[in-house]
PAZAZA-835472 format. One record per residue (C-alpha): residue in one letter; x, y, z. Coordinates in Angstrom, 2 decimals, padded with zeros to 5 digits. Each point is the difference from the previous one (the first is absolute). Example, Ala and Ser with C-alpha at 12.3 -4.5 7.8 and 13.67 -1.06 7.14 Angstrom:
<sites>
SITE aa       X       Y       Z
SITE  A  012.30 -004.50  007.80
SITE  S  001.37  003.44 -000.66
</sites>
This chain:
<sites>
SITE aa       X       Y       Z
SITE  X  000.00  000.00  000.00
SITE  X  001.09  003.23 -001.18
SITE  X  001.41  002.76  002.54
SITE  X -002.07  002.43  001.53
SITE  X  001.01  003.77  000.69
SITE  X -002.04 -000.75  003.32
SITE  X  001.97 -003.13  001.05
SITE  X  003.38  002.36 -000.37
SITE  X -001.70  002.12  002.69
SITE  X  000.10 -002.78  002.63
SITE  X -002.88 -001.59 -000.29
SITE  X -001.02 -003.79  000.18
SITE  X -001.36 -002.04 -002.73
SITE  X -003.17 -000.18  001.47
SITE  X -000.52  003.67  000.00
SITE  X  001.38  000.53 -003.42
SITE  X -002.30 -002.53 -001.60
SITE  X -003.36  001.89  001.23
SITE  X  001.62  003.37 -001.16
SITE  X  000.47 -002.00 -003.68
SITE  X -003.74 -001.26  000.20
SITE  X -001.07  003.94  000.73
SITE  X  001.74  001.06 -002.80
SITE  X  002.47  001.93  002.35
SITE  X  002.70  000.61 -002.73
SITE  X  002.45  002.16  001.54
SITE  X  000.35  001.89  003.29
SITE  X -000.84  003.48  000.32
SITE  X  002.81  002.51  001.49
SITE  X -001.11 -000.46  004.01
SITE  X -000.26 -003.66 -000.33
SITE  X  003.35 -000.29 -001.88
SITE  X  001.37  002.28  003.47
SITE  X -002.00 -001.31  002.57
SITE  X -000.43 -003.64 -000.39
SITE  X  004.36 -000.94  000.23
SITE  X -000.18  002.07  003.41
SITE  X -002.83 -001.42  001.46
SITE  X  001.08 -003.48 -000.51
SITE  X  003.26  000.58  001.44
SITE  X -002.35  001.28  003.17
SITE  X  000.59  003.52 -000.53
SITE  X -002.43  002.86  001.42
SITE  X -001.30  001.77 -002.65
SITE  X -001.06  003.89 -000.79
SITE  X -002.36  000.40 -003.20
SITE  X -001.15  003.14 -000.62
SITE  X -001.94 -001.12 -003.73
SITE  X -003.21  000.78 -000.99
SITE  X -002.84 -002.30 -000.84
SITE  X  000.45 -002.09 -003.23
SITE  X  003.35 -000.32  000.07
SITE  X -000.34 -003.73  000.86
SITE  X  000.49  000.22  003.84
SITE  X -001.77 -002.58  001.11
SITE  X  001.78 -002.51 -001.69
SITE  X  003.78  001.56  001.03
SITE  X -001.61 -000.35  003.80
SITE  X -001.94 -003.32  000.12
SITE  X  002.21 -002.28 -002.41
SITE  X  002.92  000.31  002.74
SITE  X -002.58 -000.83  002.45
SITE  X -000.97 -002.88 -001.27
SITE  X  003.41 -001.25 -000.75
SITE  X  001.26  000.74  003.41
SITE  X -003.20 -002.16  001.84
SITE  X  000.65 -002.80 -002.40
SITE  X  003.53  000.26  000.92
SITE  X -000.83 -000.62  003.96
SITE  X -001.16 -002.96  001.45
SITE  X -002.05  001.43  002.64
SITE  X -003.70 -000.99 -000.16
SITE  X -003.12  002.23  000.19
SITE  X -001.65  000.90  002.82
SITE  X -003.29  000.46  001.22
SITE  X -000.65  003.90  000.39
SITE  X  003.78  000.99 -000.42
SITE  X  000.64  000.74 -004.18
SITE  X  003.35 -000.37 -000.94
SITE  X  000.03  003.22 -002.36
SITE  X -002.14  002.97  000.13
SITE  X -000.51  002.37 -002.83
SITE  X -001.84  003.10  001.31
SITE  X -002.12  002.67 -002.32
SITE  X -002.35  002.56  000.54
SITE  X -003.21 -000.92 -002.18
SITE  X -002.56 -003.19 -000.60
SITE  X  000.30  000.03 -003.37
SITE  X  004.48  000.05 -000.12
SITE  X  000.19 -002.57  002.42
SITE  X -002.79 -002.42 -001.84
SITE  X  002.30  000.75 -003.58
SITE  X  003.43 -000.72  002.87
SITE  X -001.28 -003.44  000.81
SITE  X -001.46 -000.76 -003.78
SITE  X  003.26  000.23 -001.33
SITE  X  001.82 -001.73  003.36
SITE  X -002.54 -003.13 -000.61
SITE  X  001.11 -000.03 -003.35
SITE  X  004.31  000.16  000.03
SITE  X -000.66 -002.41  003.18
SITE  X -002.46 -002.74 -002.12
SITE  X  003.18 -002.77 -000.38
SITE  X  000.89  000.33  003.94
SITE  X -001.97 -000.94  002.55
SITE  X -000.23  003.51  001.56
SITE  X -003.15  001.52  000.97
SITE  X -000.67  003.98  000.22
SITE  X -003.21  001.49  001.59
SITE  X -001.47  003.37  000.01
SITE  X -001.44  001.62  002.54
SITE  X -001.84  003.92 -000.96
SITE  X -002.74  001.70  002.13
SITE  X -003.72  000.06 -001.54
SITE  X  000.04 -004.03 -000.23
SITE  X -000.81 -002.54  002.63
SITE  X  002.82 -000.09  002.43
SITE  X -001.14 -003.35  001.85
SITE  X  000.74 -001.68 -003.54
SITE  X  003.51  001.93 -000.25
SITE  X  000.46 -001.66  003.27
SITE  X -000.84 -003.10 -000.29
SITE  X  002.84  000.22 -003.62
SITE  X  002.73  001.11  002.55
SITE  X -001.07 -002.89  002.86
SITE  X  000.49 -002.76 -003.18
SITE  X  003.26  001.36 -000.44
SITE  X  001.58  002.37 -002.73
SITE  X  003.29  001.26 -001.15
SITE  X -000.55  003.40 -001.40
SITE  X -002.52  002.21  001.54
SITE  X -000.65  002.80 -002.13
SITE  X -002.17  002.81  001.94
SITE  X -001.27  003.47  000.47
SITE  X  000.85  002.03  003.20
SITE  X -003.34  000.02  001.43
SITE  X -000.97 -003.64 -000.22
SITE  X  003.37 -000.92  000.67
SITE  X -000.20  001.80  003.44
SITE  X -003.18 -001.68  001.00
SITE  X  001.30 -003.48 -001.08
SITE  X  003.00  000.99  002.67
SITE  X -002.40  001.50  002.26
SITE  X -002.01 -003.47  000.06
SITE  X  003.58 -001.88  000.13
SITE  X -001.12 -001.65 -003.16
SITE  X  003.25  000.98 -001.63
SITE  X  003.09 -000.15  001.46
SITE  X  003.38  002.05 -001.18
SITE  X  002.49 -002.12  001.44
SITE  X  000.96 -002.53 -002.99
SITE  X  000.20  002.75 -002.57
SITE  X  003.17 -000.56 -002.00
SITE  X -000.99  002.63 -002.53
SITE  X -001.89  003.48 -000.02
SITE  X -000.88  002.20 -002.80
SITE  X -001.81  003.54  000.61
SITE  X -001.36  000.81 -003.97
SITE  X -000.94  003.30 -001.01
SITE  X  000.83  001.87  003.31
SITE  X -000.40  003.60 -000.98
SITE  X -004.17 -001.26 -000.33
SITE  X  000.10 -001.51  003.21
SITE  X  000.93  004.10  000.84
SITE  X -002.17  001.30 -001.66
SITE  X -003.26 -002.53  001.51
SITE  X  001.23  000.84  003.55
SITE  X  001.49 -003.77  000.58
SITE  X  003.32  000.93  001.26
SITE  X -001.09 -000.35  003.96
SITE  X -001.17 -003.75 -000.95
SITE  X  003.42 -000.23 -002.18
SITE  X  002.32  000.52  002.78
SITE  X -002.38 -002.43  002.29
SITE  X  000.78 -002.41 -002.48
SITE  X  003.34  000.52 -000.39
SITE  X  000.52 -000.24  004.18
SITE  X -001.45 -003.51 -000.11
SITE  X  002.67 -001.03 -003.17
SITE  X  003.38 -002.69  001.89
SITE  X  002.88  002.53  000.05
SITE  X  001.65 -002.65 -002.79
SITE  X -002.19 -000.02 -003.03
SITE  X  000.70  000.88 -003.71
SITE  X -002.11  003.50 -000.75
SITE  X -000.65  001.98 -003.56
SITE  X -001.64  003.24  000.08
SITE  X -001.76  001.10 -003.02
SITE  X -001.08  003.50 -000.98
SITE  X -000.69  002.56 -003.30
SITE  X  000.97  002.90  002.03
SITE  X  002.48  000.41  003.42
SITE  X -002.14  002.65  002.00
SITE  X  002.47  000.18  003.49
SITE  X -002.85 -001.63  001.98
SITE  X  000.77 -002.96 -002.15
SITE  X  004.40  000.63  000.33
SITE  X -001.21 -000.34  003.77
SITE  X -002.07 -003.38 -000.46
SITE  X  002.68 -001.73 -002.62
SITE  X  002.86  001.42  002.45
SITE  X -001.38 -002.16  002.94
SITE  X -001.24 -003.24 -002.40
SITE  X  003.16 -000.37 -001.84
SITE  X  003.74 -000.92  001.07
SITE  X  002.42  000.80 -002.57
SITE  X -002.26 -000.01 -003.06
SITE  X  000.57 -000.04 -003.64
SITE  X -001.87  002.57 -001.63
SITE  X -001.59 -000.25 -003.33
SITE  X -001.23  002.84 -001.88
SITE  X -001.51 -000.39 -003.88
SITE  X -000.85  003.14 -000.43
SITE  X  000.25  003.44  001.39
SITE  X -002.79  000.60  002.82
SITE  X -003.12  002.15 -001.14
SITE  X  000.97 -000.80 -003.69
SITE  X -002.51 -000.76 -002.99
SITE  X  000.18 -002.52 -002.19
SITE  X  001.10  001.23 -003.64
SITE  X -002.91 -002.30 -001.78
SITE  X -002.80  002.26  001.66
SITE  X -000.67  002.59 -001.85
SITE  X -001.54  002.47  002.54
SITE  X -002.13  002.40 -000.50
SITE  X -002.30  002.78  002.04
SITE  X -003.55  001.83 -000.96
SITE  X -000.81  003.27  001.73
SITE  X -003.90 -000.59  000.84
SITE  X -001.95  001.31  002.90
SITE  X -001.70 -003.01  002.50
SITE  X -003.44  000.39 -001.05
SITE  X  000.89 -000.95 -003.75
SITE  X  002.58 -002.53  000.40
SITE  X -002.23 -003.43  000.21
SITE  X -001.30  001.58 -003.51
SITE  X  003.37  000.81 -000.88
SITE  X  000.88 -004.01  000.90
SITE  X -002.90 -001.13 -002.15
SITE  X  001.28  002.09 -002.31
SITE  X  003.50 -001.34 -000.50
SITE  X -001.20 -003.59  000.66
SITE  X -001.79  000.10 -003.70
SITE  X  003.36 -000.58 -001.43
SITE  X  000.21 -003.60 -000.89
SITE  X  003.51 -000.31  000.83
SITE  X -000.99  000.49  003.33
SITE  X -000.17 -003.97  000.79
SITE  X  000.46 -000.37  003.41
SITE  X -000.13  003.16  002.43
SITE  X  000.58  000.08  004.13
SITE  X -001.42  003.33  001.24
SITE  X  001.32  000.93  003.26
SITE  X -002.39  002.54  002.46
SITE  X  000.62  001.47  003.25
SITE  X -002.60 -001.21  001.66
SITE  X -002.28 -003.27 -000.02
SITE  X -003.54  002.50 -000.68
SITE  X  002.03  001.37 -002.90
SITE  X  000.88 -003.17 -001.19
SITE  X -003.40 -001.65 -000.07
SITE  X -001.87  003.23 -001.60
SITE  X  002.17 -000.37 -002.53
SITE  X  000.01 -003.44 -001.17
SITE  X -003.87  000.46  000.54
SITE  X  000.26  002.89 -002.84
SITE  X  001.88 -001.77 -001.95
SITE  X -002.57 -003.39  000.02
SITE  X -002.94  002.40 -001.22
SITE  X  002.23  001.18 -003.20
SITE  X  000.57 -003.13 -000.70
SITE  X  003.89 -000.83  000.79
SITE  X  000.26 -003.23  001.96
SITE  X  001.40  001.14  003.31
SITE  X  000.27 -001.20  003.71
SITE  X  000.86  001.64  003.31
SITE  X  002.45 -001.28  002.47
SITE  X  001.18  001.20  002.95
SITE  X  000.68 -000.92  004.06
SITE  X -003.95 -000.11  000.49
SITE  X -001.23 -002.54 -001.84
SITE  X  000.86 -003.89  001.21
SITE  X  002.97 -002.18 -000.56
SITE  X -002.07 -002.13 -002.43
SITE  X -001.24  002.68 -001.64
SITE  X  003.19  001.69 -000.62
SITE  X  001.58 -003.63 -001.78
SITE  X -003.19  000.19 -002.18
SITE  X  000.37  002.94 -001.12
SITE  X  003.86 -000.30 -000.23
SITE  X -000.86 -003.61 -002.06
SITE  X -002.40  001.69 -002.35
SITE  X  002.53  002.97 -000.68
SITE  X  002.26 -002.33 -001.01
SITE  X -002.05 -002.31 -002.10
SITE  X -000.92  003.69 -001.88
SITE  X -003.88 -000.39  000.92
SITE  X  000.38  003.23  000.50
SITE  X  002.91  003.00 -000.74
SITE  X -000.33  002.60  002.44
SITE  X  001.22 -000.83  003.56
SITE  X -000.63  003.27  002.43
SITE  X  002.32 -000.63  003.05
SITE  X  000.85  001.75  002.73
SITE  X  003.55 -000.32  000.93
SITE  X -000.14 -003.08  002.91
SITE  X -002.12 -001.63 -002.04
SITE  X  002.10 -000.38 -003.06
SITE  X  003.56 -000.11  001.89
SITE  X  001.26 -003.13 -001.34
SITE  X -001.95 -000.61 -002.67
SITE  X  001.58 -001.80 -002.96
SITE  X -001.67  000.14 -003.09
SITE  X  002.81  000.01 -002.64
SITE  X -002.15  001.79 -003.27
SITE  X -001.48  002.73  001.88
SITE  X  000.03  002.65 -002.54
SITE  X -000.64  003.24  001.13
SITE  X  000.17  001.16  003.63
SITE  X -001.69  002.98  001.22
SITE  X  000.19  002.52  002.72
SITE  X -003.55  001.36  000.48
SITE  X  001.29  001.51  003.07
SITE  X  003.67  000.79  000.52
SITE  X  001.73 -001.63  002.99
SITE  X  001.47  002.07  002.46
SITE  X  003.02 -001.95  000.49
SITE  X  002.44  000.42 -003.06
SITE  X  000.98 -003.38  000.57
SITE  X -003.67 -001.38 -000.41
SITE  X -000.15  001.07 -003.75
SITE  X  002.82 -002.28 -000.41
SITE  X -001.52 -003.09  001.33
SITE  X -003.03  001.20 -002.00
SITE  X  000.90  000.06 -003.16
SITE  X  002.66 -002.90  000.32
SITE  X -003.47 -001.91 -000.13
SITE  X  000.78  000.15 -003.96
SITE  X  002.91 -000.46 -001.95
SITE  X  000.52 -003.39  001.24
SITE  X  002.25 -003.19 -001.37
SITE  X  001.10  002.28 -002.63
SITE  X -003.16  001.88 -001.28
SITE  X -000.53  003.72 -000.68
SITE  X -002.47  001.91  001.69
SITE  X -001.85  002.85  000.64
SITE  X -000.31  002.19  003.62
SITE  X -002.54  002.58 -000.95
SITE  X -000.85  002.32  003.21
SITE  X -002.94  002.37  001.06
SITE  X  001.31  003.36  001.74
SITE  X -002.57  002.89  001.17
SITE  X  001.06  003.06  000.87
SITE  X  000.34 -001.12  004.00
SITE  X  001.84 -002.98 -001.41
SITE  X  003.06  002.60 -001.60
SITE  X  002.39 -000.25  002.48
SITE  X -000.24 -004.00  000.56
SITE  X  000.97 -000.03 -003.64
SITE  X  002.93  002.37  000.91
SITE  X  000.85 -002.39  002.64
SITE  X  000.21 -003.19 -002.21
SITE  X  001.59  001.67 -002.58
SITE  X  002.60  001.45  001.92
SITE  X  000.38 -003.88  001.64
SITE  X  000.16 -001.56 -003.40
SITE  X  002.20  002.55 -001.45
SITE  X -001.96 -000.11 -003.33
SITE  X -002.48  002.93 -000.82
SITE  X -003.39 -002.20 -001.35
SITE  X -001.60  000.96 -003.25
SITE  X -002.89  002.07  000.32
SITE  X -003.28 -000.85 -002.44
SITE  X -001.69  002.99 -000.71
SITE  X -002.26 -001.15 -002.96
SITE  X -002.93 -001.45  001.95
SITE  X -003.79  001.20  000.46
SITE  X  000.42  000.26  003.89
SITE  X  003.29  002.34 -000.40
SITE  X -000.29  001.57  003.75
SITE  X -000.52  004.03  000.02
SITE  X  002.14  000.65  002.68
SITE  X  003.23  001.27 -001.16
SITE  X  003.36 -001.89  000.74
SITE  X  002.54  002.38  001.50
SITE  X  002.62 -002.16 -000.85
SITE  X  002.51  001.85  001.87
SITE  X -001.84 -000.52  003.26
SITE  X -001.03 -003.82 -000.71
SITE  X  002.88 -001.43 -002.20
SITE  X  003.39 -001.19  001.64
SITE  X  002.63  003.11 -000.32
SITE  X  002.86 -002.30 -000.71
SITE  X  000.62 -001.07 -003.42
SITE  X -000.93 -003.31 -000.64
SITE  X -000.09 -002.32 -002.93
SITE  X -003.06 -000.20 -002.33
SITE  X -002.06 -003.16 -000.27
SITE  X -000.33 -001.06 -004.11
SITE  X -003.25 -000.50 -000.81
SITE  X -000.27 -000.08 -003.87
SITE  X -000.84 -004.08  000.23
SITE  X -003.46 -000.07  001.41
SITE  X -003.17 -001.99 -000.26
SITE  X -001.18  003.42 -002.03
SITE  X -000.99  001.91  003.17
SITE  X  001.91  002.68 -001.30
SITE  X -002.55  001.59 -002.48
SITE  X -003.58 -001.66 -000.33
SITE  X -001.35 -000.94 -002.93
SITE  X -002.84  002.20 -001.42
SITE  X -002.46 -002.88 -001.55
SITE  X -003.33 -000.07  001.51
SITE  X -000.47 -001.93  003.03
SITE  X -002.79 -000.31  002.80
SITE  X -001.27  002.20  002.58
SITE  X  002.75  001.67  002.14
SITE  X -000.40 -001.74  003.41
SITE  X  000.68  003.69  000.99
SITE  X -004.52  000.47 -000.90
SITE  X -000.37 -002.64  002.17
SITE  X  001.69  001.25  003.07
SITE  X -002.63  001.40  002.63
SITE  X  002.64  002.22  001.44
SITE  X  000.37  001.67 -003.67
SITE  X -002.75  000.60 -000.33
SITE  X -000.80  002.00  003.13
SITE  X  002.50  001.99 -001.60
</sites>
């Protein structure tokens, strides 16, 4: 059997052969860094963001390293635990774990709040070797003594600037008290606020640090992209844009839950396919809907940002920012939602004149200066003082001659403007 670039990293045949069967044809840059370290039992500092193949570079040395010991599982006590801050990331962690770990004999659990947590129990009392969990559940699990950290060999803290930013750093360092002082540890983050420097500073002795790209940078396939419209207009705006047919498969991000149900409700009555999901609705609800995204029964997804943290849906076209984030650092993760495994995409973002100086912010973060649209029928009336709202330092400008035709709108007839439609409008 032929060499693989994978099996030159360290890893066993086992391994290797489930990375040929899912078409895993060469690693990306972390994995090529990470994976040599880890199994040589290296701590490990990755500051990458998401889609960069992370999960792999963390759990493949994991697995390798239990199948290496001959220790046995234990009731309650996991053997590895990889910690992350949504539902929906840690169902997608354990997916993928159940799948490099099908030709061993190891077993991985989940554990995430909003599901029944006498089942998740009953999992850990029949024994498992990688527990993969959210803070909160994780904490009552430990509170009940239904998990125990004592056995853990391996930790791994993903995304860590979004545990931050959902208030989970209190149940982070609980977690991180209960860890045996000798354990392997990787800390994973897209950005290094110095709350996190603090966290990774206590977790990790001696660490190698990773870095794949530059933190708070945009990837150079999204072609980005912002539209100057007041609030009241920009769900017709949306409805607008979403007539393009190039427009395949669009995730719609919204401040807030209200915002993010009104709108997919909008969009339903025009007559685009679109769904709602956000930290309200139930865990089964939220894998339907995630399922029928993915299976294109629909091609809008409006998210808020929990909700979609973690969500891995590789030909997501078009991302959009009905409401800009404000956290720079969010419109990164946002629009990293497209461009995946290779793709182009488009970010396309909704700023109203209260919005001005987030896009400052952003800009100023991403060092690129995003192309303003001004040939739409919702063009806001406000003017931009661009000295006031645009980033005073000179930054580079973002290309945008190869678009899905956004650019200038064709003139041939077409149906009623959802703008007619629009009950705010039309008070007006």
């Amino acid at each position: 059997m032929s060499s693989s670039p994978f099996s030159e990293l360290g890893l066993v045949e086992p391994i290797v052969r489930v990375l040929r069967r899912e078409a895993y044809a060469a690693p990306t840059p972390i994995q090529t860094e990470a994976i040599p370290a880890l199994l040589q039992g290296r701590d490990l500092l990755g500051i990458a963001q998401t889609g960069t193949g992370k999960t792999a570079a963390f759990a493949l040395p994991i697995i390798q390293r239990l199948l290496d010991s001959a220790d046995t599982v234990h009731s309650f006590a996991p053997r590895a635990l990889i910690m992350t801050p949504t539902r929906e990331l840690a169902a997608q962690i354990g997916e993928r774990i159940g799948s490099y770990a099908s030709h061993t004999e190891l077993r991985c659990g989940v554990v995430v709040g909003g599901t029944d947590i006498d089942a998740q129990s009953a999992t850990l009392r029949s024994g498992i070797h990688i527990l993969v969990a959210t803070p909160g559940r994780l904490l009552d699990l430990m509170r009940k003594k239904h998990v125990r950290l004592g056995k853990i060999e391996a930790f791994v803290l993903d995304e860590a600037d979004r545990m931050l930013d959902m208030g989970f750093l209190k149940d982070v360092r609980v977690v991180i008290r209960g860890l045996p002082p000798v354990r392997q540890a990787n800390l994973f983050s897209a950005t290094m606020p110095t709350e996190i420097v603090e966290i990774a500073n206590r977790l990790l002795t001696d660490p190698v640090r990773v870095e794949v790209t530059a933190s708070a940078t945009t990837s150079k396939l999204v072609v980005q992209q912002v539209y100057h419209v007041e609030r009241g207009d920009k769900r017709a705006l949306l409805a607008d844009i979403l007539l393009d047919p190039a427009i395949r498969r669009a995730l719609v991000f919204t401040a807030t839950k209200r915002t993010a149900n009104e709108t997919a409700r909008y969009l339903r009555e025009l007559g685009v396919g679109a769904e709602a999901i956000h930290g309200n609705k139930s865990q089964a609800m939220r894998e339907a809907t995630l399922k029928s995204f993915r299976q294109g029964r629909f091609r809008v997804l409006v998210a808020s940002d929990l909700a979609a943290r973690g969500l891995d849906v590789v030909d997501i076209t078009h991302v959009f920012n009905f409401d800009l984030p404000d956290v720079p650092e969010t419109y990164v993760h946002r629009i990293g939602r497209t461009a995946r495994a290779g793709r182009r995409g488009v970010a396309i973002s909704f700023c109203d004149s209260r919005e001005r100086i987030r896009l400052r912010n952003i800009e100023t973060c991403i060092r690129q200066v995003i192309e303003v649209i001004e040939d739409h029928p919702f063009r806001s009336k406000v003017p931009v003082e661009l000295g006031q709202f645009r980033p005073r330092q000179k930054l580079s400008p973002k290309p945008n001659k190869k678009t899905s035709g956004r650019g200038s709108r064709p003139t041939k007839s077409r149906r009623q403007s959802p703008r007619e439609t629009d009950d705010h409008n039309k008070r007006r």
